[in-house]
N, CA and C atoms of all chains as a GROMACS GRO file, in nm:
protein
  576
    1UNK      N    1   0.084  -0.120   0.000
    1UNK     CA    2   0.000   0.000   0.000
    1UNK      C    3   0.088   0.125   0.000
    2UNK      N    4   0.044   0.223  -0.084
    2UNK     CA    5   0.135   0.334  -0.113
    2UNK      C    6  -0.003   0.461  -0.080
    3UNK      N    7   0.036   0.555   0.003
    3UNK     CA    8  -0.005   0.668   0.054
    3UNK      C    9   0.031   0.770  -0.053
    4UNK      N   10  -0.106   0.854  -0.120
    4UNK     CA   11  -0.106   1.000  -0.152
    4UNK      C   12  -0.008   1.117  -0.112
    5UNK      N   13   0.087   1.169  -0.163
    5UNK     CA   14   0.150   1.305  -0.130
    5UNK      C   15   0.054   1.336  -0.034
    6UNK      N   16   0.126   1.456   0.088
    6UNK     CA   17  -0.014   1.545   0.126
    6UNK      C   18   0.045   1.632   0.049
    7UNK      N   19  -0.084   1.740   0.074
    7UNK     CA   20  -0.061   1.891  -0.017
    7UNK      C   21   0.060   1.933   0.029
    8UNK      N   22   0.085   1.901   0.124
    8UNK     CA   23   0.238   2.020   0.132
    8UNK      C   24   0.360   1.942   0.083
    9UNK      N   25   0.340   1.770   0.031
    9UNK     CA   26   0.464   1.719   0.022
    9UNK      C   27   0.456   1.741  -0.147
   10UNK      N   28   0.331   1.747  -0.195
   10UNK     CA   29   0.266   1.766  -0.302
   10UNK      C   30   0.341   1.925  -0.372
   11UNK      N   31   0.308   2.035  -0.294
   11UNK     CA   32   0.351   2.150  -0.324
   11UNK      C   33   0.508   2.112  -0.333
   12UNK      N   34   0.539   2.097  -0.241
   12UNK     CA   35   0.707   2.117  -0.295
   12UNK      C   36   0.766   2.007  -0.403
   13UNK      N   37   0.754   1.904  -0.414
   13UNK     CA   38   0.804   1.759  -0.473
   13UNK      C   39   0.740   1.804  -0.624
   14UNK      N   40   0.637   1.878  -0.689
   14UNK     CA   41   0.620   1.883  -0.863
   14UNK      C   42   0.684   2.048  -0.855
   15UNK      N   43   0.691   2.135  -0.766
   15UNK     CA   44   0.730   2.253  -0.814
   15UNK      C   45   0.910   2.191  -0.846
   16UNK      N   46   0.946   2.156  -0.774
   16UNK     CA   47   1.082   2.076  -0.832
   16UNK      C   48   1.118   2.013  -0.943
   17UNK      N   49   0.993   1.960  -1.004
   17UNK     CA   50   1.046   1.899  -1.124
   17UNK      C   51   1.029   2.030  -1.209
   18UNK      N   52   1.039   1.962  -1.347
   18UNK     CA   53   1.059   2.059  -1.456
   18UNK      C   54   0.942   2.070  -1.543
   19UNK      N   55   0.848   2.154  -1.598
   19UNK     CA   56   0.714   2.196  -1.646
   19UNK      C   57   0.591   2.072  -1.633
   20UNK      N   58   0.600   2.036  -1.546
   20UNK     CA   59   0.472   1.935  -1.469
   20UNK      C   60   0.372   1.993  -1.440
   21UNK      N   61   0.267   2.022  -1.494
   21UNK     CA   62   0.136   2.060  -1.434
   21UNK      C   63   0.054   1.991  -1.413
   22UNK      N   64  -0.043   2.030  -1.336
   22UNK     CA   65  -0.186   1.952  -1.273
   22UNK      C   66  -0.211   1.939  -1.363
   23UNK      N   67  -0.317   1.794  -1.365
   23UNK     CA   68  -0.452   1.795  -1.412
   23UNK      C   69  -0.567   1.826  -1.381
   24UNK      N   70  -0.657   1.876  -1.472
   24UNK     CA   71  -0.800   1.937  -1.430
   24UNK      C   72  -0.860   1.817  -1.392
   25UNK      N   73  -0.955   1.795  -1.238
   25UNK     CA   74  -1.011   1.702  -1.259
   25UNK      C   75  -0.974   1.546  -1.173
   26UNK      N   76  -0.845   1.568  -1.195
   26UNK     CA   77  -0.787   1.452  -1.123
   26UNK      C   78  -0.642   1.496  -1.051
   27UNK      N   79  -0.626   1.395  -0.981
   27UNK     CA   80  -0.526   1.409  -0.906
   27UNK      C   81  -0.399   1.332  -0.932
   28UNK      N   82  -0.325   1.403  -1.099
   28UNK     CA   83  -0.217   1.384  -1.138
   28UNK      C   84  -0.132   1.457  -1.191
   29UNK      N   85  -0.023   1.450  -1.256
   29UNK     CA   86   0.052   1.598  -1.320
   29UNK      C   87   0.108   1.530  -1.485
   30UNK      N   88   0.088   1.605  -1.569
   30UNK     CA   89   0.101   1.616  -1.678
   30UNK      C   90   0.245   1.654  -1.759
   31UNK      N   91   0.333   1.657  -1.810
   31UNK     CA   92   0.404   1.734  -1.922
   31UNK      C   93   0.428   1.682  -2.020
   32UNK      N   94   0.448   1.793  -2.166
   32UNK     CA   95   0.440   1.793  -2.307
   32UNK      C   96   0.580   1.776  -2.310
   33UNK      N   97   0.649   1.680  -2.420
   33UNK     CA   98   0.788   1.697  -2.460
   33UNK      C   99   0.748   1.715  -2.620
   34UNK      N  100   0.882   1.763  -2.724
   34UNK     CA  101   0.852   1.777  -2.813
   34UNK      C  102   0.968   1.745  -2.856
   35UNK      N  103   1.020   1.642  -2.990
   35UNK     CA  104   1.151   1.587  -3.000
   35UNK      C  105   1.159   1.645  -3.151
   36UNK      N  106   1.279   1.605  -3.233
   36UNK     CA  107   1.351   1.636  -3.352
   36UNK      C  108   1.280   1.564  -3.434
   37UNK      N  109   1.189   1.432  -3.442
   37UNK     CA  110   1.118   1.351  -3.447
   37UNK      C  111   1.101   1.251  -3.447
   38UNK      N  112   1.008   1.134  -3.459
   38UNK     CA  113   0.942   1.023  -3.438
   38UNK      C  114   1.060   0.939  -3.382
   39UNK      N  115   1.180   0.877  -3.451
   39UNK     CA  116   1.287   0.824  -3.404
   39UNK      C  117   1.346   0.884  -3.250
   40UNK      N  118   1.330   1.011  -3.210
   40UNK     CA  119   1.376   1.056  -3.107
   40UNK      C  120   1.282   1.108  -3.002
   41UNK      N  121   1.192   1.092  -3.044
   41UNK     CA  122   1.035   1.045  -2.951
   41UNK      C  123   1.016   0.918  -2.963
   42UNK      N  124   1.044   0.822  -2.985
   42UNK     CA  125   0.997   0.675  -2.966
   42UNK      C  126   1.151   0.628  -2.886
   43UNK      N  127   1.270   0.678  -2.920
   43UNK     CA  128   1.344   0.640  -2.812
   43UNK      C  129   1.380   0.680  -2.652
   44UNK      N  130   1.325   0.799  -2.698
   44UNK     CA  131   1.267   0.885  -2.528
   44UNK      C  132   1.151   0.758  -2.489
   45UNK      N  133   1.057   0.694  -2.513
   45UNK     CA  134   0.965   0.653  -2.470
   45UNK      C  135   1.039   0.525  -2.438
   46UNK      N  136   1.130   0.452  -2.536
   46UNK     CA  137   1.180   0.313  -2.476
   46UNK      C  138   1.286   0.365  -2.343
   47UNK      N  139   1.323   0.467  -2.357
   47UNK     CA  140   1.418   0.468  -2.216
   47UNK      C  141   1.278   0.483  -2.087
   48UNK      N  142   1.206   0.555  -2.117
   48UNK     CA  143   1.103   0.534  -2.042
   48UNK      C  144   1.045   0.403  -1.973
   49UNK      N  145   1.011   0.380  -2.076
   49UNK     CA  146   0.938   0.209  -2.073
   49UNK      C  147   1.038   0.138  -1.946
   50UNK      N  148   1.142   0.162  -1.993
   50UNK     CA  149   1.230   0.035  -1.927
   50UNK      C  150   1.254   0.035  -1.766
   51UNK      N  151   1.274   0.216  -1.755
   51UNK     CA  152   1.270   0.230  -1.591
   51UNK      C  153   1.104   0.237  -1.543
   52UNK      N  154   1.042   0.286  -1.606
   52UNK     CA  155   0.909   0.245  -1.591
   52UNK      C  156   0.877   0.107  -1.527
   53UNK      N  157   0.923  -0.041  -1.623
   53UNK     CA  158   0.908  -0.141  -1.588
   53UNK      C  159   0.976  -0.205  -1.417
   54UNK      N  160   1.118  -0.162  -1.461
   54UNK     CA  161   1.183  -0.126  -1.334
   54UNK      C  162   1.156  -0.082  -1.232
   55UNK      N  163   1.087  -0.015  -1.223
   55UNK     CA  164   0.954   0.043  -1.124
   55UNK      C  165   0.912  -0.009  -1.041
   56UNK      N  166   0.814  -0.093  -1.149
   56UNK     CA  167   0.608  -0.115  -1.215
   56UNK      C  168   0.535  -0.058  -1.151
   57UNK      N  169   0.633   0.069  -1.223
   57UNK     CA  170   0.492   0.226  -1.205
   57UNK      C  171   0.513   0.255  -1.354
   58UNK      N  172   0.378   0.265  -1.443
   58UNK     CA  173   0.369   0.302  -1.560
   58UNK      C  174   0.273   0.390  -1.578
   59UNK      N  175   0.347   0.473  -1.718
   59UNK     CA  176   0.268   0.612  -1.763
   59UNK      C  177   0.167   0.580  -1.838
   60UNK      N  178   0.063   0.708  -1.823
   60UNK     CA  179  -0.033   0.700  -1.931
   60UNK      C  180   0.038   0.829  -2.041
   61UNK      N  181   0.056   0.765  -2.148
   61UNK     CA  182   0.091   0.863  -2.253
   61UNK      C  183   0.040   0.846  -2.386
   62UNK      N  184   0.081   0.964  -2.493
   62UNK     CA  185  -0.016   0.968  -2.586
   62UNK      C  186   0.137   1.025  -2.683
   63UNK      N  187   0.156   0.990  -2.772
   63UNK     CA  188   0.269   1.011  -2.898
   63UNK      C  189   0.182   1.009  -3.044
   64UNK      N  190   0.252   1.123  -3.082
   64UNK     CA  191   0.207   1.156  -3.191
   64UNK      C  192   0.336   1.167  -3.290
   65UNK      N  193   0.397   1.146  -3.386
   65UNK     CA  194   0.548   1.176  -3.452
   65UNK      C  195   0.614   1.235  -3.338
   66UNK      N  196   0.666   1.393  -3.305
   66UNK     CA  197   0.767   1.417  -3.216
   66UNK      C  198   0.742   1.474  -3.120
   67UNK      N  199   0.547   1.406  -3.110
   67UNK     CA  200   0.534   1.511  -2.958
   67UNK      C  201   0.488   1.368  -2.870
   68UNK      N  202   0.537   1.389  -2.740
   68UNK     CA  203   0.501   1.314  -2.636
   68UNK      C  204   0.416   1.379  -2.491
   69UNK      N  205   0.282   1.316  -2.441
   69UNK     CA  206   0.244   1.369  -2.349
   69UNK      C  207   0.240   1.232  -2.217
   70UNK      N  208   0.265   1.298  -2.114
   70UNK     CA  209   0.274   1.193  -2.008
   70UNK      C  210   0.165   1.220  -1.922
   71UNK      N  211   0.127   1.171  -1.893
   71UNK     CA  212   0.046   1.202  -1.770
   71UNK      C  213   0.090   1.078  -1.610
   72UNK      N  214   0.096   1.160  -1.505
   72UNK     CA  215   0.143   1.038  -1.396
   72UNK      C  216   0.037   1.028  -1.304
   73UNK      N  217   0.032   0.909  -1.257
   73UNK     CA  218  -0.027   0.941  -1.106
   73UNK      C  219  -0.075   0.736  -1.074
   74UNK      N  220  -0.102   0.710  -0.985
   74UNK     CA  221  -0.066   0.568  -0.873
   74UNK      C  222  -0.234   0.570  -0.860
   75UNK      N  223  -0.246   0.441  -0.960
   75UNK     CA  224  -0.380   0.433  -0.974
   75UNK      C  225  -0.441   0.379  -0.781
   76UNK      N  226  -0.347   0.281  -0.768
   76UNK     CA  227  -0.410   0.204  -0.631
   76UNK      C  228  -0.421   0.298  -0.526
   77UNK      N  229  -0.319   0.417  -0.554
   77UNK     CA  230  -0.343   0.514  -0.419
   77UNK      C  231  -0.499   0.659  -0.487
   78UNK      N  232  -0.510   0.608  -0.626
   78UNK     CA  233  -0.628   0.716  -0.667
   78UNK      C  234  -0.570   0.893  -0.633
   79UNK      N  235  -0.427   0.865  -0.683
   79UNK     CA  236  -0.354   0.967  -0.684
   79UNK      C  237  -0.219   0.988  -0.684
   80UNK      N  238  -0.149   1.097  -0.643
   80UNK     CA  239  -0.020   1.148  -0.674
   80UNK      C  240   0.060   1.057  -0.576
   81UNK      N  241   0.158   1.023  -0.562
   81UNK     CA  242   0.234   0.912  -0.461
   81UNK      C  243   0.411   0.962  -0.522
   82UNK      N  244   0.480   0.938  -0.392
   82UNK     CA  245   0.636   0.949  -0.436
   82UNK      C  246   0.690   0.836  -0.570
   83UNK      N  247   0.623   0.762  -0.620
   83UNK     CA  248   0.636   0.718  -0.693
   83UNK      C  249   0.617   0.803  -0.849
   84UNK      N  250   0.537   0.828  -0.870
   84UNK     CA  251   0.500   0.959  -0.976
   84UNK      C  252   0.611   1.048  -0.933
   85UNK      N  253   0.627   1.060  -0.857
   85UNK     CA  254   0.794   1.194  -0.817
   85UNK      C  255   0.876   1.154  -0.890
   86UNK      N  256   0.921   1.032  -0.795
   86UNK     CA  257   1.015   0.969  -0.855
   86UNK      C  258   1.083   0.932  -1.037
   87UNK      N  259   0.935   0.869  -1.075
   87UNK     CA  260   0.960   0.890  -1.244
   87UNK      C  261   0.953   1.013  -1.290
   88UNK      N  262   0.888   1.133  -1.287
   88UNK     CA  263   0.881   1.214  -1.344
   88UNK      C  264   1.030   1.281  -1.330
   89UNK      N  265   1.069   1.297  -1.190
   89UNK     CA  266   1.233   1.295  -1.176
   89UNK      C  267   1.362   1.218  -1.278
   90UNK      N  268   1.311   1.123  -1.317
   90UNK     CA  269   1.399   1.006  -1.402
   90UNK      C  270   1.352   1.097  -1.522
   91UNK      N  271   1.231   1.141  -1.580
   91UNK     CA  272   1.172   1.169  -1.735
   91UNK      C  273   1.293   1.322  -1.739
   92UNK      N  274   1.255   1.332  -1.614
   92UNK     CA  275   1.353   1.516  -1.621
   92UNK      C  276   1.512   1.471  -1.658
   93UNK      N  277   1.553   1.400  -1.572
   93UNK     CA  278   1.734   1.364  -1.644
   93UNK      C  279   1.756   1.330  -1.710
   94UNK      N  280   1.613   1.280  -1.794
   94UNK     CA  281   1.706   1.250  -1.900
   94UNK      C  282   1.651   1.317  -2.088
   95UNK      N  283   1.584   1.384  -2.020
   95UNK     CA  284   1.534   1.554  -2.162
   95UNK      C  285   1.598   1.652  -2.056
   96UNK      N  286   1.734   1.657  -2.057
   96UNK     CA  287   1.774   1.783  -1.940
   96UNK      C  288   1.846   1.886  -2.115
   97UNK      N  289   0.237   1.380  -5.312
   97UNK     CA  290   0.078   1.382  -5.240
   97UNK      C  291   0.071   1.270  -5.283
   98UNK      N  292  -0.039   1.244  -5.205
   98UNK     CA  293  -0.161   1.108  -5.176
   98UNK      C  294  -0.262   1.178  -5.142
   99UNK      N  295  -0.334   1.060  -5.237
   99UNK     CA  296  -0.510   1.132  -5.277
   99UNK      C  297  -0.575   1.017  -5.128
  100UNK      N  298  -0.713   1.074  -5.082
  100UNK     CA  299  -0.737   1.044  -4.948
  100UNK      C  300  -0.857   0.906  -5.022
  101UNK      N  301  -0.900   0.779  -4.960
  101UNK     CA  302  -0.959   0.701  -5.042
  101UNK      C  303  -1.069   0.779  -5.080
  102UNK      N  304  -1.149   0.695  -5.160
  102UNK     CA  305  -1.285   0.698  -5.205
  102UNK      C  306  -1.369   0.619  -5.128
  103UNK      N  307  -1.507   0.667  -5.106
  103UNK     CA  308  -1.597   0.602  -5.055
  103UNK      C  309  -1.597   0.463  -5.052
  104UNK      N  310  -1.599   0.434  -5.209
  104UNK     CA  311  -1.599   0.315  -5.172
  104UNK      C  312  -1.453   0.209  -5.163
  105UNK      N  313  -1.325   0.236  -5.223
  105UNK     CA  314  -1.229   0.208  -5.111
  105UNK      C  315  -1.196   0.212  -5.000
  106UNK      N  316  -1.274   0.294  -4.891
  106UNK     CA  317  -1.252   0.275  -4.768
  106UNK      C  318  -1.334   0.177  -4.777
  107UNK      N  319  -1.438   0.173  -4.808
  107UNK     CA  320  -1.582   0.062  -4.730
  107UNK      C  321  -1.521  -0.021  -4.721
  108UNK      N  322  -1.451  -0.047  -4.842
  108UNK     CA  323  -1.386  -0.203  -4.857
  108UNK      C  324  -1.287  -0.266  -4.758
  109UNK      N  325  -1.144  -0.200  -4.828
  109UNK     CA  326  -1.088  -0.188  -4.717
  109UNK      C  327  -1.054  -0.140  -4.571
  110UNK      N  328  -1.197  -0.088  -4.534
  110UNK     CA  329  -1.125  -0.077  -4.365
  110UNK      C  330  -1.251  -0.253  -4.324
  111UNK      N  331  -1.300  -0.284  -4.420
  111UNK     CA  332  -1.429  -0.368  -4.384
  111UNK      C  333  -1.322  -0.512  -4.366
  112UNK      N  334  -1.185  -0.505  -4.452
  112UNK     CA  335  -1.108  -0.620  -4.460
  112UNK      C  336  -1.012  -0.642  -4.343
  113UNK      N  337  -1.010  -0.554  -4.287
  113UNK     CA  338  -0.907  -0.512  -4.154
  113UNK      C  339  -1.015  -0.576  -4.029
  114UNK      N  340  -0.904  -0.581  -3.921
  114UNK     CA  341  -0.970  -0.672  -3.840
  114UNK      C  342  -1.004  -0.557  -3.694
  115UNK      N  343  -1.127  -0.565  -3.679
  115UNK     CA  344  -1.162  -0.420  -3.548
  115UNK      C  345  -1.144  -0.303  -3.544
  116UNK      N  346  -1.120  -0.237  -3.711
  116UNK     CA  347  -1.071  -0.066  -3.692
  116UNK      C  348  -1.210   0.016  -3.683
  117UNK      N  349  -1.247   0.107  -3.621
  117UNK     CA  350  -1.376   0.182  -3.673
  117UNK      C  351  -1.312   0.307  -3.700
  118UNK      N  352  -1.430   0.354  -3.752
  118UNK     CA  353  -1.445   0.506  -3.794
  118UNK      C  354  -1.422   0.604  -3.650
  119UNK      N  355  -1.347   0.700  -3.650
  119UNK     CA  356  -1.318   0.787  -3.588
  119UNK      C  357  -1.438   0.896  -3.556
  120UNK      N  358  -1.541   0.911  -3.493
  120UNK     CA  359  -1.622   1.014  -3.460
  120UNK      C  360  -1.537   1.177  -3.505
  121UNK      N  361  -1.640   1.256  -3.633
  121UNK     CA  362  -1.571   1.381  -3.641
  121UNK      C  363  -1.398   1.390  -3.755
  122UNK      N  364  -1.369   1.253  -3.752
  122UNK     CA  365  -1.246   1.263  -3.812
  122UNK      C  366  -1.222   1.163  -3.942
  123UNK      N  367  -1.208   1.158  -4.008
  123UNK     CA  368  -1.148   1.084  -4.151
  123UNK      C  369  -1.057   1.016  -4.083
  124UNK      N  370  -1.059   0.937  -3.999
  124UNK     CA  371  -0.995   0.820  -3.952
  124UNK      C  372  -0.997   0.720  -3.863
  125UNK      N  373  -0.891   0.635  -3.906
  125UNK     CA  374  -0.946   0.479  -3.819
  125UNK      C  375  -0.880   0.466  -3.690
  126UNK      N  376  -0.984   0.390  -3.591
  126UNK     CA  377  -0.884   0.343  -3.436
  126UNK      C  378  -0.944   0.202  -3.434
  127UNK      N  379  -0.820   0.148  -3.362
  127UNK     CA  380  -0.834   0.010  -3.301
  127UNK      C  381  -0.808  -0.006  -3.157
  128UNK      N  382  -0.868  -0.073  -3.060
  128UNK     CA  383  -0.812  -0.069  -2.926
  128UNK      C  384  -0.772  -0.225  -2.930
  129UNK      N  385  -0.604  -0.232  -2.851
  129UNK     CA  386  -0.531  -0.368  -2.826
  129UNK      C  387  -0.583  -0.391  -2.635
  130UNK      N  388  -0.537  -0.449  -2.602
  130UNK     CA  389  -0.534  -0.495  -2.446
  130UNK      C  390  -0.420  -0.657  -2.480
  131UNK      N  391  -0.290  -0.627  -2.407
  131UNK     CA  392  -0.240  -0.736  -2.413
  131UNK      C  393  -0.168  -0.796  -2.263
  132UNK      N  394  -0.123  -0.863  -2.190
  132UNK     CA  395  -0.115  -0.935  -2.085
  132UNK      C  396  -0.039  -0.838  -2.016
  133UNK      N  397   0.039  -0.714  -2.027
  133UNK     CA  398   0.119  -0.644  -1.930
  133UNK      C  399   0.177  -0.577  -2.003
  134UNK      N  400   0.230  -0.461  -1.982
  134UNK     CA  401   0.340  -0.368  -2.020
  134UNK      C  402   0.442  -0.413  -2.130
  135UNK      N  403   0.465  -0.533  -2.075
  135UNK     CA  404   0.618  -0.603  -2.155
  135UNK      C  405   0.552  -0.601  -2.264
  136UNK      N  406   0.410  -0.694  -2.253
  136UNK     CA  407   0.392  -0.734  -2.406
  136UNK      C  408   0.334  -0.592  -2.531
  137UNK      N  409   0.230  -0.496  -2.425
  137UNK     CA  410   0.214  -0.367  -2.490
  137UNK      C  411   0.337  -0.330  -2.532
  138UNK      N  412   0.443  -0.271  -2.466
  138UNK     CA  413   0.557  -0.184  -2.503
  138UNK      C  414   0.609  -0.273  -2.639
  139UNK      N  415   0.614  -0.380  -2.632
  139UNK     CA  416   0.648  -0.478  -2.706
  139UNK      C  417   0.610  -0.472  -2.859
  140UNK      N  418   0.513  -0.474  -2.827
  140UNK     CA  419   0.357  -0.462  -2.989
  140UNK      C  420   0.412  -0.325  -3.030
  141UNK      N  421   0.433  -0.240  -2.938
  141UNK     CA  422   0.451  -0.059  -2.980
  141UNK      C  423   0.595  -0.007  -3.061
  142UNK      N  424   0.693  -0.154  -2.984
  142UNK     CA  425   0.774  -0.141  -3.067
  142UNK      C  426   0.796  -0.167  -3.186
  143UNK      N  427   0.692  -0.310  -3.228
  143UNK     CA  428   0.724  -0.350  -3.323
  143UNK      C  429   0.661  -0.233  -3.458
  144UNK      N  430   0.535  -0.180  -3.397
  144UNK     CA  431   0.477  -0.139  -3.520
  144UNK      C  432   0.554   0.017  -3.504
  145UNK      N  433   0.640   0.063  -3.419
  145UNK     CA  434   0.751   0.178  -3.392
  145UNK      C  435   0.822   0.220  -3.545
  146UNK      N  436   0.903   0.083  -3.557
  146UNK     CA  437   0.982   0.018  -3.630
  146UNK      C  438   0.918   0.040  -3.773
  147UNK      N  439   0.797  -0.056  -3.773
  147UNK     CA  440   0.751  -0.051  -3.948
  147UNK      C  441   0.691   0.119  -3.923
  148UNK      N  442   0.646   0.184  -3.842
  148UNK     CA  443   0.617   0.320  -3.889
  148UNK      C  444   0.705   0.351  -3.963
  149UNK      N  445   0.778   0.394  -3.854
  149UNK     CA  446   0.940   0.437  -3.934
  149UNK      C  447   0.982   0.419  -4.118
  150UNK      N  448   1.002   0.308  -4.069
  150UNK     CA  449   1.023   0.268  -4.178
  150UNK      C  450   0.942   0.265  -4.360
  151UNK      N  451   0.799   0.319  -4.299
  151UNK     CA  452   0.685   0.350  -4.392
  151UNK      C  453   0.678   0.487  -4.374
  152UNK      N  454   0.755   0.560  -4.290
  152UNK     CA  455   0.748   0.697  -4.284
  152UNK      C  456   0.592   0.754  -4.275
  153UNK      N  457   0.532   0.685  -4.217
  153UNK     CA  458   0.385   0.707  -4.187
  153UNK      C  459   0.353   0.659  -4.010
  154UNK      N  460   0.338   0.808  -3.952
  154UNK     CA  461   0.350   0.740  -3.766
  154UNK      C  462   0.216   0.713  -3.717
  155UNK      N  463   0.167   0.624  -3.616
  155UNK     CA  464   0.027   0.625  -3.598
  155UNK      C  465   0.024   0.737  -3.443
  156UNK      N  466  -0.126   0.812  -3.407
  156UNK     CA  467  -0.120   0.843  -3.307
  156UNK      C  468  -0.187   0.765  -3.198
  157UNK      N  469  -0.108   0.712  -3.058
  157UNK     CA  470  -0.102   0.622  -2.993
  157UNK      C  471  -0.139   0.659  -2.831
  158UNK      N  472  -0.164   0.593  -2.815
  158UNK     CA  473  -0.213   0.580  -2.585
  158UNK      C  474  -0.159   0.536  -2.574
  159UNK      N  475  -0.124   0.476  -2.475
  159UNK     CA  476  -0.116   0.359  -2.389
  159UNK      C  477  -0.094   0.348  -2.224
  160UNK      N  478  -0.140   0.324  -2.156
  160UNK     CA  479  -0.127   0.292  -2.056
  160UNK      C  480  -0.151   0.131  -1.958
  161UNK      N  481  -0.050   0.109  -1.887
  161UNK     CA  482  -0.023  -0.002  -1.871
  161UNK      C  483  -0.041  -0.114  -2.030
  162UNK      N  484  -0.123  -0.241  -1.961
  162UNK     CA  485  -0.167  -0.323  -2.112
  162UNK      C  486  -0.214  -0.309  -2.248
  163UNK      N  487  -0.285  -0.182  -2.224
  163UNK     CA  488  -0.378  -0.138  -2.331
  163UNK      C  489  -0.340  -0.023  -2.400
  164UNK      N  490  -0.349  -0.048  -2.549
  164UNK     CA  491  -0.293   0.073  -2.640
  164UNK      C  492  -0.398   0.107  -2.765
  165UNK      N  493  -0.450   0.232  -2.776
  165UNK     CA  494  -0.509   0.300  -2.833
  165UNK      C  495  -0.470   0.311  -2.960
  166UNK      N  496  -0.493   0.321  -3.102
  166UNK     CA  497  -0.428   0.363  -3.245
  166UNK      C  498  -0.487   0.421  -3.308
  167UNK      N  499  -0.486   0.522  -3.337
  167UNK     CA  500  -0.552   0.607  -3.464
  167UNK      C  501  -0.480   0.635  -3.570
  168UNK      N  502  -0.525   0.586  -3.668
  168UNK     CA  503  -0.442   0.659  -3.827
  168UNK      C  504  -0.530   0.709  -3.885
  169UNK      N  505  -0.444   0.810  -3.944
  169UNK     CA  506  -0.515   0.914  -4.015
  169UNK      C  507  -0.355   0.984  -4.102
  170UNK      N  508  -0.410   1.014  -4.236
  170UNK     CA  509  -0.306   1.070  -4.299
  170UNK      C  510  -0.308   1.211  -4.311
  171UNK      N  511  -0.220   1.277  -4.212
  171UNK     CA  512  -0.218   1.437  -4.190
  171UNK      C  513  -0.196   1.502  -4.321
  172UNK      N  514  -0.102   1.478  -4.410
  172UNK     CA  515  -0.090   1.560  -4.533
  172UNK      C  516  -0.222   1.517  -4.631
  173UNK      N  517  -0.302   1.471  -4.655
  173UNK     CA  518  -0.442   1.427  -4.669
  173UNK      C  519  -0.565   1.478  -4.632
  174UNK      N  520  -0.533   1.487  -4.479
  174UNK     CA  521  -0.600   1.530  -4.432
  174UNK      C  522  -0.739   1.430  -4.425
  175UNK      N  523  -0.696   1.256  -4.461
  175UNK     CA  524  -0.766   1.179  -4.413
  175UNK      C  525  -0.728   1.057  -4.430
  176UNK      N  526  -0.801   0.918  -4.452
  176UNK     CA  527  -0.743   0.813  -4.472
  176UNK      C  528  -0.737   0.819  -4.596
  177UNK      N  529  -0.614   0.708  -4.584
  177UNK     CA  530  -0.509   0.687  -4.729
  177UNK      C  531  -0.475   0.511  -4.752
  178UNK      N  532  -0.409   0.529  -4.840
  178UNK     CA  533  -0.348   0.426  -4.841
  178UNK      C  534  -0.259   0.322  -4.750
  179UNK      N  535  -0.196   0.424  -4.739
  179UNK     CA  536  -0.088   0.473  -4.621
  179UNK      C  537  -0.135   0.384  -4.467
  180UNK      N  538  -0.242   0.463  -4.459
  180UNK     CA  539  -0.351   0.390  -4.339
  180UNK      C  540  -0.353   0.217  -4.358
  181UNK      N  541  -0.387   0.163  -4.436
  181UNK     CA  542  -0.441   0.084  -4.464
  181UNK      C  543  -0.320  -0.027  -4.440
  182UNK      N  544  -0.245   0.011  -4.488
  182UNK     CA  545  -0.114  -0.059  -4.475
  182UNK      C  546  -0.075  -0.077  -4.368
  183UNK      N  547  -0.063   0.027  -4.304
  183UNK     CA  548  -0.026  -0.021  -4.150
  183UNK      C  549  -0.119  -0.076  -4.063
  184UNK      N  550  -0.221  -0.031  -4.116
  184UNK     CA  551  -0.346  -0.123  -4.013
  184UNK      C  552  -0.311  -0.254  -4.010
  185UNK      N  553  -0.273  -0.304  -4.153
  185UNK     CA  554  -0.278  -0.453  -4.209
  185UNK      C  555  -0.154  -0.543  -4.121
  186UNK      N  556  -0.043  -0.409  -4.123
  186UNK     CA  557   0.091  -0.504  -4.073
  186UNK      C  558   0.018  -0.485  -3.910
  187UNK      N  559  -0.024  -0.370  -3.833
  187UNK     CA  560  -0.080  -0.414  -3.712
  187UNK      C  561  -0.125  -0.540  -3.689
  188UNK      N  562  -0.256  -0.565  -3.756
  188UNK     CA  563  -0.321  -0.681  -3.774
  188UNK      C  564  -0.254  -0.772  -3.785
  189UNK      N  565  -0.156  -0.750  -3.859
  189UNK     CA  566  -0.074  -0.945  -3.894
  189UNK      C  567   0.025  -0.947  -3.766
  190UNK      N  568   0.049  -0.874  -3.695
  190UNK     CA  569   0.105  -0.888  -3.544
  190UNK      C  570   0.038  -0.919  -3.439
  191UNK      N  571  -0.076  -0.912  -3.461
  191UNK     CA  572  -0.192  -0.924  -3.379
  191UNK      C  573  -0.294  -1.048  -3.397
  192UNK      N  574  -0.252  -1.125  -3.438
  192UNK     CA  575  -0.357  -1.277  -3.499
  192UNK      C  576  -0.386  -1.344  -3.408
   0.00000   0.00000   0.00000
């Protein structure tokens, strides 16, 4: 069992990452990447995948040629969890 | 350019493809997969990654955890094509 951020661990832990915003609606955080194309958006997504699996905390995302959208959040906790930190932290080092 | 089908080439061929429908609002086709876990989704995503690429035609994609979303549609068209059809088909023959 994995426990929800509270708001205050919440406030500080996404203002840290890098252009993560809320979602309307639910209780997850979002960001847009945009690559050189399709070849360098689909290999951003396999480095993903893999620590993802490494995890087994996985994204909901949506790819289009060189744009990628992520969305995070810990379905069993029905919200944001240090886990979503954590990857979105990994997504940041490595589009730095 | 590529000319976008005809009425009745789509009928046909999207009728020969296995589960694509019509896109609500859009000149294009989606299929929804569900496969045993991540490994095997990421898996399927790679493969048809690869023949995108390589057909220089990308599909736009979901996925989260097992289940992956596909829509094609041919943007310079500005609907379905040929193009479409083809990759639906190699989807499909990965998918039997």
């Amino acid at each position: 069992m994995i426990n929800k951020l509270t708001s205050e661990e919440r406030a500080t832990q996404v203002t840290e990452l890098r252009g993560w915003q809320a979602v309307a609606g639910r209780d997850a955080i979002q960001r847009h990447f945009k690559f050189a194309d399709f070849n360098e958006a689909f290999g951003f997504m396999t480095r993903v995948a893999i620590k993802a699996q490494e995890m087994n905390h996985h994204p909901e995302w949506f790819n289009v040629y060189n744009k990628v959208e992520i969305t995070l959040s810990t379905h069993e906790a029905n919200g944001l969890t240090e886990r979503d930190i954590k990857l979105a932290r990994f997504i940041d080092s490595i589009t730095a």
